[in-house]
MDAnalysis code that builds the backbone (N, CA, C; Angstrom):
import MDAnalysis as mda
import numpy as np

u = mda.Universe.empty(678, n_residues=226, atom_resindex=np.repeat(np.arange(226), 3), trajectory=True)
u.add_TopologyAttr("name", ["N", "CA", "C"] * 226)
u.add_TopologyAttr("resid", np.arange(1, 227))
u.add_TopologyAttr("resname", ["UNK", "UNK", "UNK", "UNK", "UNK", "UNK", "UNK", "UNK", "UNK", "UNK", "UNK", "UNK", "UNK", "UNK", "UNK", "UNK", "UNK", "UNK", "UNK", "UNK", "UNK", "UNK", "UNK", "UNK", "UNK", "UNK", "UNK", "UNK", "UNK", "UNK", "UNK", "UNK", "UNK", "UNK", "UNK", "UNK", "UNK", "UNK", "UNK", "UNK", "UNK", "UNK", "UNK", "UNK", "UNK", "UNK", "UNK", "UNK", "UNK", "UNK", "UNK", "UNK", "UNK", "UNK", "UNK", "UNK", "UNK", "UNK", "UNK", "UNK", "UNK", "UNK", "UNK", "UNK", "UNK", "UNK", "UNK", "UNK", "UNK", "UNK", "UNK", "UNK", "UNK", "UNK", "UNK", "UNK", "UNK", "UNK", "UNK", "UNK", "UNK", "UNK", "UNK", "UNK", "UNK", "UNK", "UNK", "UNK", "UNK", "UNK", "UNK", "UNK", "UNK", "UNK", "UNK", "UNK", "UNK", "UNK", "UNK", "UNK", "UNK", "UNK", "UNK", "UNK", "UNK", "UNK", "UNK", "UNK", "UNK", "UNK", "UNK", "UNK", "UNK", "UNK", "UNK", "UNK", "UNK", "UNK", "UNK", "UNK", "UNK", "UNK", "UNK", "UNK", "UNK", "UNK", "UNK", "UNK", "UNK", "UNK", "UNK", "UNK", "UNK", "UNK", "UNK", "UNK", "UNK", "UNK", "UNK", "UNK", "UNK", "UNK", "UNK", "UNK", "UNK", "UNK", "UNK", "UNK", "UNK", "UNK", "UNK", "UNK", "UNK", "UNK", "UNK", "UNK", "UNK", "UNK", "UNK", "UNK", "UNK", "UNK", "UNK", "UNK", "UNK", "UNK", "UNK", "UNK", "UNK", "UNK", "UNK", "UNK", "UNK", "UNK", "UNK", "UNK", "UNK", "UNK", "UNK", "UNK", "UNK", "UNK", "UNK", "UNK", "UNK", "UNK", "UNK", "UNK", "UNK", "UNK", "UNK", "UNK", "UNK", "UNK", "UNK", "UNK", "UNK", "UNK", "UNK", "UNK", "UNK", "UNK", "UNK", "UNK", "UNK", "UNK", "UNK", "UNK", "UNK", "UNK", "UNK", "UNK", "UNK", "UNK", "UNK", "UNK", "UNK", "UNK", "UNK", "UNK", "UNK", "UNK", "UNK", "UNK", "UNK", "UNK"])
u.atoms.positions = np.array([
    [0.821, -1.209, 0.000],
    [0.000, 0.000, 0.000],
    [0.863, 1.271, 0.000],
    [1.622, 1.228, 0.739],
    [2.694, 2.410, 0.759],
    [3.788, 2.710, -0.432],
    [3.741, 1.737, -1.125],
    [4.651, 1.290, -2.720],
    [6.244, 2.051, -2.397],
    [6.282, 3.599, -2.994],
    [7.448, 4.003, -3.080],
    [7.508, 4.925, -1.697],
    [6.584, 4.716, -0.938],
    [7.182, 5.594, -0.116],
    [7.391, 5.310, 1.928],
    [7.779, 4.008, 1.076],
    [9.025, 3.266, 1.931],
    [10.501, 4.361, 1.519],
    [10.299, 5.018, 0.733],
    [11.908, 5.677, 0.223],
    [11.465, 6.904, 1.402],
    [10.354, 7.046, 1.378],
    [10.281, 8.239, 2.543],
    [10.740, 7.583, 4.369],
    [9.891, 6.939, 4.298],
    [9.646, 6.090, 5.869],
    [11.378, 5.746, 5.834],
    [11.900, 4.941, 5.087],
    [13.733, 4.941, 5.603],
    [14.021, 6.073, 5.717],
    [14.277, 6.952, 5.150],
    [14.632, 8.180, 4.868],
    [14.653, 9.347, 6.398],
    [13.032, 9.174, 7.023],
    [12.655, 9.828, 7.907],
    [13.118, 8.664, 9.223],
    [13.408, 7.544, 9.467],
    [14.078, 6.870, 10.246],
    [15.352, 7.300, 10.493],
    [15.908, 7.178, 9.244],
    [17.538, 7.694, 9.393],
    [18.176, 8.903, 9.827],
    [17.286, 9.894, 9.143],
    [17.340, 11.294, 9.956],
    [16.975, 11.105, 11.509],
    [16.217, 10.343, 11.829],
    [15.526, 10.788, 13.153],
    [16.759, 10.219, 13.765],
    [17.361, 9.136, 13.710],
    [18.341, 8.280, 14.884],
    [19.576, 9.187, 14.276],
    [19.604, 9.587, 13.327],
    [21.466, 10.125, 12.919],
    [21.243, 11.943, 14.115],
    [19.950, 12.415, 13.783],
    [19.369, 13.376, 14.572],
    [20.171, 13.666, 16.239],
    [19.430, 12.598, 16.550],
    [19.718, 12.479, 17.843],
    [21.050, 11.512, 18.642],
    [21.560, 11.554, 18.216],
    [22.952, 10.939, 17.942],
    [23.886, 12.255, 17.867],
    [23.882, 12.598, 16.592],
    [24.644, 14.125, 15.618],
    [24.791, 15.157, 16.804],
    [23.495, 15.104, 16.820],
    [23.070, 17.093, 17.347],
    [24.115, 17.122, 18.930],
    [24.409, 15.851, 19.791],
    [25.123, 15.392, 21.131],
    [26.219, 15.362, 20.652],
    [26.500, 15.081, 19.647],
    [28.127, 15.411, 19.101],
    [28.922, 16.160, 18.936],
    [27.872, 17.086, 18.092],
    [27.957, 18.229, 17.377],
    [27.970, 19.234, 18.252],
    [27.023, 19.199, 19.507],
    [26.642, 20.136, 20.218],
    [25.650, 21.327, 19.762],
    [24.935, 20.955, 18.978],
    [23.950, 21.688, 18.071],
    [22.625, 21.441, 18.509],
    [21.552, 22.716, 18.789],
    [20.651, 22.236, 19.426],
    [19.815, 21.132, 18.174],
    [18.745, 20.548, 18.257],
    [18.174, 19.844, 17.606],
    [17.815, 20.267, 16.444],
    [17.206, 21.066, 16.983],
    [15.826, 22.153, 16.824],
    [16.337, 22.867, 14.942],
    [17.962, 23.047, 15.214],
    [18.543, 23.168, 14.563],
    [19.398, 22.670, 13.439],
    [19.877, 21.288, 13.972],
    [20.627, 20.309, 13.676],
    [19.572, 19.568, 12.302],
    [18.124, 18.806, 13.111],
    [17.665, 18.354, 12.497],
    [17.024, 18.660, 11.040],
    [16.826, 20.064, 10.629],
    [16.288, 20.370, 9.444],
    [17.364, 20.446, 8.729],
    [18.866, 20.492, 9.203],
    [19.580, 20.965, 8.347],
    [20.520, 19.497, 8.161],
    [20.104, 18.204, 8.866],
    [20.797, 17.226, 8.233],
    [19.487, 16.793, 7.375],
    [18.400, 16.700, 7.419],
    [17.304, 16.200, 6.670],
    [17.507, 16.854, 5.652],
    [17.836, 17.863, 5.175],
    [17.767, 18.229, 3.997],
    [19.078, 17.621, 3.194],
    [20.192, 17.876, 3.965],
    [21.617, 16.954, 3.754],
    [21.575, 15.849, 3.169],
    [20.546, 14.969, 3.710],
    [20.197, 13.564, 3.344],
    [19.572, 13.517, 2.093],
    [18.704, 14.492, 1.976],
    [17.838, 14.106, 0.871],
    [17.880, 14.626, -0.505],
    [18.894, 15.777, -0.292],
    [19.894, 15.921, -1.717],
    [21.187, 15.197, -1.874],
    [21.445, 14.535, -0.975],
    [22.991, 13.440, -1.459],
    [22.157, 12.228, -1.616],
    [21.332, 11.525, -1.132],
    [20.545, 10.506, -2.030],
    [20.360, 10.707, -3.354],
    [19.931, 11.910, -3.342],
    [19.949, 12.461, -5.183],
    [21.084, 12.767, -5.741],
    [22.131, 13.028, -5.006],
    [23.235, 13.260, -6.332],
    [23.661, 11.658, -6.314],
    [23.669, 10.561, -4.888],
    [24.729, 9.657, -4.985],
    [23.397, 8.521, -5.664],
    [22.316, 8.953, -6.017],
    [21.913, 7.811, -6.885],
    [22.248, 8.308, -8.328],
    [22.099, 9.299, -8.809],
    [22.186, 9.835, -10.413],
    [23.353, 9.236, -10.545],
    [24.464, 9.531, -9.461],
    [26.205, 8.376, -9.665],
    [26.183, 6.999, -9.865],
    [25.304, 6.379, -8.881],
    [25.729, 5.195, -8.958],
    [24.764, 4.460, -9.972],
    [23.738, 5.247, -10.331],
    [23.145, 4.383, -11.578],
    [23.311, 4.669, -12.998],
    [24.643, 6.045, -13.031],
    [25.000, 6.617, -14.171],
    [25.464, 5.214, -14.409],
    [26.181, 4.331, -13.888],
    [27.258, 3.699, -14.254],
    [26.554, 2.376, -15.654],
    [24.866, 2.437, -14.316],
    [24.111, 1.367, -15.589],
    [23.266, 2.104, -16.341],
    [23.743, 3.123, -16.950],
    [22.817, 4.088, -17.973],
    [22.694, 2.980, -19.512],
    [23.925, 2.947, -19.884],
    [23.750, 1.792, -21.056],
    [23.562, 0.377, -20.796],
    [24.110, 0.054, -19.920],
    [24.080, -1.550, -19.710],
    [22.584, -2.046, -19.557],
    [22.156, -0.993, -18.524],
    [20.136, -1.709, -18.015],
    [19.686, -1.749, -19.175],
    [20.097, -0.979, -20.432],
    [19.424, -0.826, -21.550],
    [20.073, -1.440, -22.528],
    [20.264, -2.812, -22.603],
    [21.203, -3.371, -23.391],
    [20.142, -4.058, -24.745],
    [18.888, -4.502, -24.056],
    [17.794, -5.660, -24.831],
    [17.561, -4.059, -25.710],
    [17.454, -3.214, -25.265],
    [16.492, -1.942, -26.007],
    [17.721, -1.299, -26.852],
    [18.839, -1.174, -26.619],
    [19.673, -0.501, -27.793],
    [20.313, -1.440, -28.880],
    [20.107, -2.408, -28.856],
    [20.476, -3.844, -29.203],
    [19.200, -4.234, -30.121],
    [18.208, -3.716, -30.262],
    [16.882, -4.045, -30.739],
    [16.024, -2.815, -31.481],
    [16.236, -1.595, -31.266],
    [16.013, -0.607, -31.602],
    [16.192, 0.405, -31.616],
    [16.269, 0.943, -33.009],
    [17.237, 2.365, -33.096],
    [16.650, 3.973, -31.850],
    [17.063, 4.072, -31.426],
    [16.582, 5.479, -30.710],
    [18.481, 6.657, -30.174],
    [17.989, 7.546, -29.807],
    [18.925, 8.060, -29.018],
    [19.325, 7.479, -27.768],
    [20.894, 7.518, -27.698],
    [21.404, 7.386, -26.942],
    [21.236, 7.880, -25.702],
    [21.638, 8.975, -25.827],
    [20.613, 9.998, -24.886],
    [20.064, 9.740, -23.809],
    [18.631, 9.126, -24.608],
    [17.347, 9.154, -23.687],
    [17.309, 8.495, -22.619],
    [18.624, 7.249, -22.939],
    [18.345, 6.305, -21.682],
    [19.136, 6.821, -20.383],
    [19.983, 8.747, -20.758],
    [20.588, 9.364, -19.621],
    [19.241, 9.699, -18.793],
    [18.044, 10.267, -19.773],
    [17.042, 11.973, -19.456],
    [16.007, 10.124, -18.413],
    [16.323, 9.370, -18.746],
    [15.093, 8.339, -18.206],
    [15.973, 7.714, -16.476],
    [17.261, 7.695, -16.554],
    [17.755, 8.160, -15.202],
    [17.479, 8.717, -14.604],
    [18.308, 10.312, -14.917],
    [17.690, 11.735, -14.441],
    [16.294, 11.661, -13.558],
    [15.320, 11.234, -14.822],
    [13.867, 11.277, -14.391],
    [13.388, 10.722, -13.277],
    [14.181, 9.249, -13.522],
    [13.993, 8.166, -12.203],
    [14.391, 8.896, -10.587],
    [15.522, 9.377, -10.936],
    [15.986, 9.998, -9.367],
    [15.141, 11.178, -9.066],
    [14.553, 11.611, -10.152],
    [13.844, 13.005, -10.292],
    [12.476, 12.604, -8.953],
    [11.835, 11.628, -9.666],
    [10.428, 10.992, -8.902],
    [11.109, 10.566, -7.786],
    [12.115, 9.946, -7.229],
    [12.624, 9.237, -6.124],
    [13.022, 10.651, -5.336],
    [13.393, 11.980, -5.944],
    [13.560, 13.024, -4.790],
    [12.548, 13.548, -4.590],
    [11.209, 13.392, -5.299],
    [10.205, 14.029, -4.788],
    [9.691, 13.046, -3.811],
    [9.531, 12.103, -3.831],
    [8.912, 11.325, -2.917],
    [10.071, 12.029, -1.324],
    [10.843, 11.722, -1.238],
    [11.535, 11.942, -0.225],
    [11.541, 13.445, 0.264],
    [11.671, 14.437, -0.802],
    [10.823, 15.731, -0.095],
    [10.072, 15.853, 1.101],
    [9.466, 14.863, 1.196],
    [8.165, 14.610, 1.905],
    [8.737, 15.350, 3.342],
    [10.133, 14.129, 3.535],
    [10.428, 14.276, 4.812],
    [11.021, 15.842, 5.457],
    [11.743, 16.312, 3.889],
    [12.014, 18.134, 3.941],
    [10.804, 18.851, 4.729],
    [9.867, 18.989, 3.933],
    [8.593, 18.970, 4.522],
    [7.906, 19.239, 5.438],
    [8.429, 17.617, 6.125],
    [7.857, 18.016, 7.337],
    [8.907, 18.447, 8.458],
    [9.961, 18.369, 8.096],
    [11.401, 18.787, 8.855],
    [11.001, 20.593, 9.162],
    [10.617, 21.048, 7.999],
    [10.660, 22.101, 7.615],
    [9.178, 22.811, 8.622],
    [8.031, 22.365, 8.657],
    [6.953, 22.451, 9.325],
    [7.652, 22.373, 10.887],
    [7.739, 21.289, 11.634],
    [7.585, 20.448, 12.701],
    [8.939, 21.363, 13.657],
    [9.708, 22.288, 12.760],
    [10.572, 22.701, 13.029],
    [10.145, 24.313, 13.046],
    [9.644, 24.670, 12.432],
    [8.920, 25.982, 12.264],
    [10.290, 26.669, 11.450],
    [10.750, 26.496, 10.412],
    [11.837, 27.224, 9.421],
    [10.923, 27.964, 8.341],
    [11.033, 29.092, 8.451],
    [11.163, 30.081, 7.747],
    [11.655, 30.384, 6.710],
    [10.328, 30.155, 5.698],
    [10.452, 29.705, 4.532],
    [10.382, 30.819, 3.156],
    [10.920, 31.529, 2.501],
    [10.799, 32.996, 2.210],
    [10.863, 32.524, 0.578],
    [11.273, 33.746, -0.181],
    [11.339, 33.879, -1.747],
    [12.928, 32.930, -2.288],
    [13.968, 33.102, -1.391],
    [15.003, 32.196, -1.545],
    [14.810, 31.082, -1.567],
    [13.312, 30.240, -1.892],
    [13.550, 28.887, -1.982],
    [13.312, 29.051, -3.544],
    [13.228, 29.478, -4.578],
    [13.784, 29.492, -5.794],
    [14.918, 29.296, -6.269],
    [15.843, 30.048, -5.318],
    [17.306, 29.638, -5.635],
    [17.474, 27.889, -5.182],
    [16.776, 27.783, -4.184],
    [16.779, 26.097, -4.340],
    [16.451, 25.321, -5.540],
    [15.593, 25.932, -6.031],
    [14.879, 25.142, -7.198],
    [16.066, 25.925, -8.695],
    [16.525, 26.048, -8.751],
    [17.486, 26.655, -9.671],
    [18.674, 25.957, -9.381],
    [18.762, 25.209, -8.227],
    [20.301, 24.549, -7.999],
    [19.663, 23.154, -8.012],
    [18.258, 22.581, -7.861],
    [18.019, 21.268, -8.573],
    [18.178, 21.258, -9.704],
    [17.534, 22.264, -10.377],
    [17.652, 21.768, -11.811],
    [18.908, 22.375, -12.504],
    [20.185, 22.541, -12.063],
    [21.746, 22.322, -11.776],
    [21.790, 21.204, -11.847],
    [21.396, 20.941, -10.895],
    [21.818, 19.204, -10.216],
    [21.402, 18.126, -11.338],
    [20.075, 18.613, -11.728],
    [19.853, 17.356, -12.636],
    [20.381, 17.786, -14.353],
    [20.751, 18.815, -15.016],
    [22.003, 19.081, -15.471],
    [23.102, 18.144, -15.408],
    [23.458, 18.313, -14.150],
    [24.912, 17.546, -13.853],
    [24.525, 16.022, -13.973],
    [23.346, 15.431, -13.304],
    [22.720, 13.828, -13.580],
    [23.164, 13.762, -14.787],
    [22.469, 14.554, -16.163],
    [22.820, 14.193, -17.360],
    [23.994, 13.792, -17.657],
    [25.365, 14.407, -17.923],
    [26.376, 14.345, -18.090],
    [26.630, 13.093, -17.304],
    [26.585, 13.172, -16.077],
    [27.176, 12.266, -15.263],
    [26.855, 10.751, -16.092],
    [25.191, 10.368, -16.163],
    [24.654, 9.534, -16.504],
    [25.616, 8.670, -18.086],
    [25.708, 10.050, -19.283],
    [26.304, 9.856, -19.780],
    [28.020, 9.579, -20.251],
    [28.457, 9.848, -19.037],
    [30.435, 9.999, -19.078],
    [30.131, 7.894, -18.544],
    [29.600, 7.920, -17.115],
    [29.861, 6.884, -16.356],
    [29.238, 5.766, -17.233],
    [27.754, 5.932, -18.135],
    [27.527, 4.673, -18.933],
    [28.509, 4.475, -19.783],
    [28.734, 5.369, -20.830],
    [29.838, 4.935, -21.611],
    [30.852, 4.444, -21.102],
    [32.153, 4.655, -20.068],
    [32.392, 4.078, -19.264],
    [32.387, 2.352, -18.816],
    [31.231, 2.592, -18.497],
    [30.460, 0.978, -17.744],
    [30.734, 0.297, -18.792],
    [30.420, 0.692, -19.908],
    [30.108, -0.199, -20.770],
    [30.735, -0.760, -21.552],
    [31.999, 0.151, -21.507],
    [33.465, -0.663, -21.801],
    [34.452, -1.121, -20.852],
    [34.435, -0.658, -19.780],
    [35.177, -1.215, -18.508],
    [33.890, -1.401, -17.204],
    [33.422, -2.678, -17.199],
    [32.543, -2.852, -16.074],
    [32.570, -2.730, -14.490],
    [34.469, -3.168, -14.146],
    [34.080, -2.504, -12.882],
    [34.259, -1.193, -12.391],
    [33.616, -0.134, -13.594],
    [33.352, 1.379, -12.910],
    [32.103, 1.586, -11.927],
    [30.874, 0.785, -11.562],
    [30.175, 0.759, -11.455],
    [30.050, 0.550, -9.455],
    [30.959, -0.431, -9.072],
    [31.728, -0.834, -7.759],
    [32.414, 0.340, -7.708],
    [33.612, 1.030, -9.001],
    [34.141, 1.884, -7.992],
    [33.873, 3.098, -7.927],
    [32.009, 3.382, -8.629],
    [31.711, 4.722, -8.472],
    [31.258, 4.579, -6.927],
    [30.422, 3.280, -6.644],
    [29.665, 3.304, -5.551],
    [30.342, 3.511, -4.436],
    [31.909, 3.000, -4.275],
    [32.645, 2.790, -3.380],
    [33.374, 4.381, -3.375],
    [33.467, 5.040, -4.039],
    [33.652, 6.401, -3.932],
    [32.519, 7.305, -3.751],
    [31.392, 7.397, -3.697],
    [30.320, 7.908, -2.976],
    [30.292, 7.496, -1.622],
    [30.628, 5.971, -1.013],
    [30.796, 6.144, 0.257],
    [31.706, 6.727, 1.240],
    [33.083, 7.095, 0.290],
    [33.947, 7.722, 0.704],
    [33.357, 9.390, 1.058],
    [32.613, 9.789, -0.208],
    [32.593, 11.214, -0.158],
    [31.125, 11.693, 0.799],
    [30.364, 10.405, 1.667],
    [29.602, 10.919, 2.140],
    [29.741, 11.367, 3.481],
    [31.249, 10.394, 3.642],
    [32.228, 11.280, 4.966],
    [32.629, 12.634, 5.048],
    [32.847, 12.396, 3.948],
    [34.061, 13.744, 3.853],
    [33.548, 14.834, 3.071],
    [32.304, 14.662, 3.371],
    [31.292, 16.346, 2.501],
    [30.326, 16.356, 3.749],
    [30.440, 17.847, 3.821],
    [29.442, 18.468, 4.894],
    [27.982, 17.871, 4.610],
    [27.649, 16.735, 5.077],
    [26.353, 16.692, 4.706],
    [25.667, 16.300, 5.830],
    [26.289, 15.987, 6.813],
    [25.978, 15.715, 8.395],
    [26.089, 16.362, 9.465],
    [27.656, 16.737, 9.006],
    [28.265, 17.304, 9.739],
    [28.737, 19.216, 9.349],
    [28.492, 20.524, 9.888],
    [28.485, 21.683, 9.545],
    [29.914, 21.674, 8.656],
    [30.025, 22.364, 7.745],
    [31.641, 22.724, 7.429],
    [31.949, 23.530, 8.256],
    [31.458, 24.622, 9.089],
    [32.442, 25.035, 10.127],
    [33.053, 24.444, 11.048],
    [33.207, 23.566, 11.335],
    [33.855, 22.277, 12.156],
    [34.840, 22.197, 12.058],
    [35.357, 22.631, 10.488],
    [36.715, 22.602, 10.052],
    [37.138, 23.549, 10.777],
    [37.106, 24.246, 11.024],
    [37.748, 25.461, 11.316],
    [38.811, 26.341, 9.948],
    [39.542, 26.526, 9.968],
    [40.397, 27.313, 8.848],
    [40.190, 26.170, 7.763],
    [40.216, 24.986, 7.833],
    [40.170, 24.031, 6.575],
    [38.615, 23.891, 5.683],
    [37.388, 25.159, 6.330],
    [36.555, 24.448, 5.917],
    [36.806, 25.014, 4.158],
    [37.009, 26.222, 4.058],
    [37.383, 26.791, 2.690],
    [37.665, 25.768, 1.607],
    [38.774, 24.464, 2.332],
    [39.106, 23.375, 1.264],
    [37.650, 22.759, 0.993],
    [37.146, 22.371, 2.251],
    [35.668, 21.497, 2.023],
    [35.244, 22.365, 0.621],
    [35.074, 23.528, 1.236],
    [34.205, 24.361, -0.015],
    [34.284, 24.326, -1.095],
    [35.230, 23.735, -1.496],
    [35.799, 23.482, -3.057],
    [35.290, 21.983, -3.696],
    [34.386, 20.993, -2.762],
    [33.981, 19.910, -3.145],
    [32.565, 20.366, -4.265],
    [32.801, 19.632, -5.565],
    [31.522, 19.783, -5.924],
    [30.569, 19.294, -5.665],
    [30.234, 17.931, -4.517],
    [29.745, 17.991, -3.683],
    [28.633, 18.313, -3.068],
    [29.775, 18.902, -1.748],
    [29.113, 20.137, -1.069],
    [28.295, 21.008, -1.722],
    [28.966, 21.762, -2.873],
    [28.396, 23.016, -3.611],
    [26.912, 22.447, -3.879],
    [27.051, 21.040, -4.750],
    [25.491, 20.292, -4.781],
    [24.496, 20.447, -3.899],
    [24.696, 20.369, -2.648],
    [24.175, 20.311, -1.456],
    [23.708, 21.698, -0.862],
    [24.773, 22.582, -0.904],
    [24.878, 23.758, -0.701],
    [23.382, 25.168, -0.893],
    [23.879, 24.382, -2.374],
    [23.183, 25.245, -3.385],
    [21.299, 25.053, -3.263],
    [20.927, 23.920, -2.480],
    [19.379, 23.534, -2.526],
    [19.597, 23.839, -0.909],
    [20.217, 23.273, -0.337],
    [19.932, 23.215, 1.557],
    [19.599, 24.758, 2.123],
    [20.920, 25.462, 1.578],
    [20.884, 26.642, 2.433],
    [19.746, 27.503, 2.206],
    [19.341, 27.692, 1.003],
    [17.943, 28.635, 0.750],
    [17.073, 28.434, 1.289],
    [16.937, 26.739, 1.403],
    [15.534, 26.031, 2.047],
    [15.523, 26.623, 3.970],
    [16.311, 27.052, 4.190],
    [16.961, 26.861, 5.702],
    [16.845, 28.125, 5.923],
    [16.497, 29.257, 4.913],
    [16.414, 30.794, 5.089],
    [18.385, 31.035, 5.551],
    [18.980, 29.714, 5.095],
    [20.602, 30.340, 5.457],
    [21.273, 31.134, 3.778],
    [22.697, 31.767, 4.112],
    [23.148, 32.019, 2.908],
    [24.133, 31.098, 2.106],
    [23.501, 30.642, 1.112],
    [24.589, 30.076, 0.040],
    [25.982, 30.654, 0.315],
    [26.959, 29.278, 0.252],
    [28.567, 29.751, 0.416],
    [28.776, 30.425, -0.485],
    [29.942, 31.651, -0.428],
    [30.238, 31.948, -1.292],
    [31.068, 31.575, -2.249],
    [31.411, 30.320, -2.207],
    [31.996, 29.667, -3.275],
    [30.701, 28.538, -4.105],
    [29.906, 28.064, -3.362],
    [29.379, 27.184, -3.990],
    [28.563, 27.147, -5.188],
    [27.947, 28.405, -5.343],
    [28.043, 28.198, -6.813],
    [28.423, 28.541, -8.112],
    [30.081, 29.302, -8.192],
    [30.867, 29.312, -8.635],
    [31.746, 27.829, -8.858],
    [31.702, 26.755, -7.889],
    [32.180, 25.894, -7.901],
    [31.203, 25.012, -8.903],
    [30.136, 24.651, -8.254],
    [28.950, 24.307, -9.358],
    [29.055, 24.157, -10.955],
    [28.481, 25.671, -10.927],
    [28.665, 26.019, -12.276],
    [29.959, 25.590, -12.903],
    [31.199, 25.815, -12.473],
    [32.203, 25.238, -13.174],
    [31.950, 23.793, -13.286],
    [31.831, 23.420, -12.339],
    [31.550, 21.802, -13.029],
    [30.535, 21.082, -14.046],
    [29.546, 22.074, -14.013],
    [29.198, 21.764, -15.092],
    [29.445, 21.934, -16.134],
    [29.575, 23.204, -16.354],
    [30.758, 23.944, -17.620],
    [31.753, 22.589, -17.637],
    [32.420, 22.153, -17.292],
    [33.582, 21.565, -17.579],
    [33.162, 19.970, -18.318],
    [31.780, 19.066, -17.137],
    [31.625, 18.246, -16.983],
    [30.808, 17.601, -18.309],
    [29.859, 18.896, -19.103],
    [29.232, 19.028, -20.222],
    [30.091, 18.589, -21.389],
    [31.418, 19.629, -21.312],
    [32.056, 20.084, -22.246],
    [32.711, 18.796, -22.426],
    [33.620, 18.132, -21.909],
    [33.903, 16.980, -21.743],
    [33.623, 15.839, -22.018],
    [32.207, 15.665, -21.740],
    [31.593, 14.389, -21.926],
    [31.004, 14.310, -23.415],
    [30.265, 15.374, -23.639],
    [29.868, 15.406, -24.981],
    [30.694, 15.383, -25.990],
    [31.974, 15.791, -25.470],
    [32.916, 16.062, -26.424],
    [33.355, 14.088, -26.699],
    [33.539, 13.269, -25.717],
    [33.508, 12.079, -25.615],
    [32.363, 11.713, -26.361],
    [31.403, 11.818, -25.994],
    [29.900, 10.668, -26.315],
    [30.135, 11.529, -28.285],
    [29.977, 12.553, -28.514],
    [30.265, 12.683, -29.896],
    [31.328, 11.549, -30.532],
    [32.219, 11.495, -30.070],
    [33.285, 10.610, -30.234],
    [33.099, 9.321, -30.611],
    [32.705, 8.577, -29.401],
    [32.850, 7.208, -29.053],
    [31.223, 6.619, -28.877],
    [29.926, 7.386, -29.649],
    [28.832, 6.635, -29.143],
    [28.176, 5.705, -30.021],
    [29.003, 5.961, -31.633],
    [28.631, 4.644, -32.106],
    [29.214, 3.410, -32.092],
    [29.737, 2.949, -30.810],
    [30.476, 1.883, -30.526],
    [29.593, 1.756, -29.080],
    [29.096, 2.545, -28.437],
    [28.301, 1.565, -27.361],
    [27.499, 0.583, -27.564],
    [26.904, 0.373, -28.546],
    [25.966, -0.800, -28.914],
    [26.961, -1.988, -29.214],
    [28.119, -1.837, -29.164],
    [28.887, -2.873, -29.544],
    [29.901, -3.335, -28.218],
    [29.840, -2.304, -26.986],
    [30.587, -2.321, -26.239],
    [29.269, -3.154, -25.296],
    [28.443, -2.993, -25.014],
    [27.664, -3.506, -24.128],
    [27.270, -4.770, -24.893],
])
């Protein structure tokens, strides 16, 4: 009965115990702590799934490119899409983080919605660098996943970047973070770093330029590589 939104119910579990755990660590009142790791959570689910299923962008689609002519493409924008519906469902828990907490919610949540659809920008590319990829060297797929668990340490997404103290500036340079950055802080009535979306934007600039410049290259050989 609940179908997909078991993705909510984990989601709002995990926040609640990482919550109350964190905030005694951290020394952060709750009150505080909690809206601002819930939101943490529920945009790095979205960048670290667009990663780890970039990797099977061509491969899941092997019977369908193997059988009929279409764009390559599409089987990035049908990723994208997938994580697209999987972050709205999980919103939910923003939501009510955002209510239950009483955050103050103003005209800056546009700039949130201007750094999702950044984000899913960057899905594209991503979707497309890591399938092509996959699909000629298979275990990229293990070591995208195994590098998202690395980077969910080591990006402010739990834990404040001021923590760092003088080092958080390096944090700031994760594109990442900036991912995170760029949707959390507006939602939170806080201010966007001032690096993060300068950092952003370059990566996409770069990450576009790059890949397409590849998939132009090398995409009439994926049907032969998978």
């Amino acid at each position: 009965m609940l179908g997909p939104f078991w993705l909510t119910i984990s989601t709002l579990v995990l926040a609640a115990a990482m919550g109350l755990i964190y905030s005694k660590l951290f020394g952060i009142d709750i009150h505080t702590y909690l809206p601002y790791l819930v939101t943490g959570l529920v945009v790095w689910q979205f960048i670290s799934g667009m990663v780890t299923e970039g990797g099977e962008t061509f491969v899941r689609a092997q019977g369908v490119i193997q059988q009929i002519p279409m764009p390559f493409s599409l089987h990035a924008y049908r990723s994208v899409c997938r994580n697209l519906l999987v972050l709205a469902h999980s919103f939910v828990v923003i939501l009510i983080g955002l209510v239950a907490f009483r955050v103050a919610v103003d005209w800056h949540v546009v700039e949130s919605a201007a750094g999702l659809a950044l984000l899913a920008i960057n899905g594209l590319w991503i979707s497309i660098f890591l399938g092509m990829l996959s699909a000629r060297f298979r275990d990229v797929p293990p070591i995208a996943a195994n590098f998202m668990q690395v980077g969910f340490f080591v990006t402010p997404v739990f834990w404040p970047i001021d923590s760092l103290g003088e080092w958080k500036h390096l944090a700031a340079l994760n594109p990442l973070f900036a991912g995170i950055d760029v949707v959390r802080a507006p939602l939170l009535g806080a201010a966007v770093n001032e690096s993060s979306w300068v950092v952003l934007l370059c990566s996409t600039v770069l990450g576009c330029g790059v890949t397409f410049a590849l998939f132009a290259r090398f995409r009439t050989r994926i049907a032969y590589w998978i």
